[in-house]
C-alpha positions as CSV (number, residue, x, y, z in Angstrom):
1,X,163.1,176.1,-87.8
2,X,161.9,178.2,-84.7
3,X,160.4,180.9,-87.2
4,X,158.2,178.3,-88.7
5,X,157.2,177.0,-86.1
6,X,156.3,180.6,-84.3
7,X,154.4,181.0,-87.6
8,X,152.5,178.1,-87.6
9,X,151.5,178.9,-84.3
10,X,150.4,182.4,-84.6
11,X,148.1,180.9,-87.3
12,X,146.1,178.9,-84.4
13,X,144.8,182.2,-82.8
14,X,141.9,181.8,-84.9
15,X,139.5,179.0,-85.5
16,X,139.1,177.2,-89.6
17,X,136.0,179.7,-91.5
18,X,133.6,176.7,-90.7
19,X,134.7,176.4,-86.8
20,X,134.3,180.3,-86.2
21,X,131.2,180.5,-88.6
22,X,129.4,177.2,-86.2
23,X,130.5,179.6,-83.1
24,X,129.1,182.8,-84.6
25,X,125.7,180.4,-85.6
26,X,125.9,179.6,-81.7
27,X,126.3,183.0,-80.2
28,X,122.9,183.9,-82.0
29,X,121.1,181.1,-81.0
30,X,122.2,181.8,-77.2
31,X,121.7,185.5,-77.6
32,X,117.9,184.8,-79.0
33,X,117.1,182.2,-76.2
34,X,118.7,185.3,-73.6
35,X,116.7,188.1,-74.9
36,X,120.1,189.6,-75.8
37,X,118.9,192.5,-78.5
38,X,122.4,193.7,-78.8
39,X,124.4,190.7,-79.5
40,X,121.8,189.7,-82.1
41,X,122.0,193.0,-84.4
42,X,126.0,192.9,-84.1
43,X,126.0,189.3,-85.9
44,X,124.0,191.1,-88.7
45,X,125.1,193.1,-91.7
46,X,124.2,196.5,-92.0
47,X,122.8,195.6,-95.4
48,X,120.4,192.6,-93.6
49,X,117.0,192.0,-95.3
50,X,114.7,189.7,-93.8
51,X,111.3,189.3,-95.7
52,X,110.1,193.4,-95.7
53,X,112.6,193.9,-92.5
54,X,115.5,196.2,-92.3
55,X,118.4,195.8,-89.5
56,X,116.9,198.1,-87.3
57,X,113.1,196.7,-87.5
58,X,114.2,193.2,-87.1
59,X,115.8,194.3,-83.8
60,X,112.5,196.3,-82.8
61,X,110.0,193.4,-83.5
62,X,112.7,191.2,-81.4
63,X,112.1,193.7,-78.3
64,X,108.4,193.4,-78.8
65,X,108.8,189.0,-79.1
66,X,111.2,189.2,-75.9
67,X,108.8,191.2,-73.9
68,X,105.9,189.0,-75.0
69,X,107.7,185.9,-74.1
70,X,110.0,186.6,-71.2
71,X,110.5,182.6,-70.9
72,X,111.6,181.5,-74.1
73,X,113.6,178.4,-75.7
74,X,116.0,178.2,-79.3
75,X,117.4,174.9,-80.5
76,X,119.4,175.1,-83.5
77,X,119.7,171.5,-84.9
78,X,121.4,170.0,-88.0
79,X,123.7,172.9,-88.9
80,X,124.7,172.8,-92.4
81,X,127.7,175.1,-93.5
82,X,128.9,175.6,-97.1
83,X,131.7,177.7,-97.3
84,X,132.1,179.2,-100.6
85,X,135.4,179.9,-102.3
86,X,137.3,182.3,-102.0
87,X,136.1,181.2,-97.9
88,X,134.1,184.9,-97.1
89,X,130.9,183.8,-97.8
90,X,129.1,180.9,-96.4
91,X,125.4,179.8,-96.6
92,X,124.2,178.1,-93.4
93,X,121.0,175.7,-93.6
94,X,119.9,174.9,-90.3
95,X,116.0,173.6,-88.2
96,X,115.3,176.1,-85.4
97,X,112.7,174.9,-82.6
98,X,111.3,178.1,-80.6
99,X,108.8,178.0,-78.0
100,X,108.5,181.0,-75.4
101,X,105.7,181.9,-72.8
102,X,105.2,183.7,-69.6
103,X,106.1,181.3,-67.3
104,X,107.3,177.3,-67.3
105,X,105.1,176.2,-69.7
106,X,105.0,177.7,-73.5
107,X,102.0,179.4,-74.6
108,X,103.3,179.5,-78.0
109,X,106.0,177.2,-80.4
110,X,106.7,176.3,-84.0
111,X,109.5,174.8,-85.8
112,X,111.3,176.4,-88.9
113,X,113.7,175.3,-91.8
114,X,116.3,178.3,-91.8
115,X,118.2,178.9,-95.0
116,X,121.0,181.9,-94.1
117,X,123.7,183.7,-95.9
118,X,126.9,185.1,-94.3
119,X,129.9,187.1,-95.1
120,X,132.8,187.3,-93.4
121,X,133.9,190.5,-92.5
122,X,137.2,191.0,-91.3
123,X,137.8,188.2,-88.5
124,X,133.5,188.1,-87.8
125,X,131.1,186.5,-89.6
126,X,127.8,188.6,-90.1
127,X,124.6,187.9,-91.1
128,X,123.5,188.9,-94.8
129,X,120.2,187.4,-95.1
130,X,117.8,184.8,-93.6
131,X,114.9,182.8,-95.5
132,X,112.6,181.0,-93.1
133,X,109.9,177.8,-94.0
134,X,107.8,177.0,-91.3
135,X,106.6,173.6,-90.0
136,X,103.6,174.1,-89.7
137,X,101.1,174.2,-92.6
């Protein structure tokens, strides 16, 4: 009875696919709203497409957006995960509010509808791909 119950306590280190996928969704969105270049391109895959973007030009248009907003803010609302089966691939709908300016007050802001795709790769979840709407017409 103690070996089961050691094994079904070693199985709590790590969170359910949905609970560390949520947490993996929230370390981008606090990395983005810090400027954090870094932790942003180690949640993506090295494979990640967005639009005509490779990995390594998404992260240099994010330098050039951090510098031209040093006051920026992310809210990820109404996170949607569907965890697909066999659980290593997830799609994540989410709306993203981002406003950013130079000081206290945005110069700029919009709204988006985020659609992403994720795959799990080892215990980490990393971003495949991302397909944005926005709000504004």
């Amino acid at each position: 009875m103690l070996v089961l119950l050691q094994l079904s306590l070693a199985g709590c280190d790590r969170p359910p696919p949905e609970q560390a996928l949520r947490d993996a969704v929230a370390e981008l969105e606090t990395a983005l709203e810090a400027g954090d270049v870094d932790t942003v391109l180690d949640r993506l895959d090295d494979g990640f497409r967005y639009r005509d973007l490779d990995r390594k030009a998404v992260g240099r248009r994010l330098v050039g957006a951090f510098l031209r907003y040093p006051k920026r803010q992310v809210t990820f609302m109404n996170v949607r995960v569907d965890l697909a089966t066999p659980a290593d691939r997830a799609a994540v709908r989410f709306n993203a509010l981002v406003w950013g300016g130079r000081a206290a007050l945005p110069d700029d802001a919009d709204g988006f509808q985020v659609s992403s795709h994720w795959r799990r790769d080892g215990g980490d979840w990393l971003l495949t791909e991302v397909e944005t709407r926005g709000w504004r017409r």
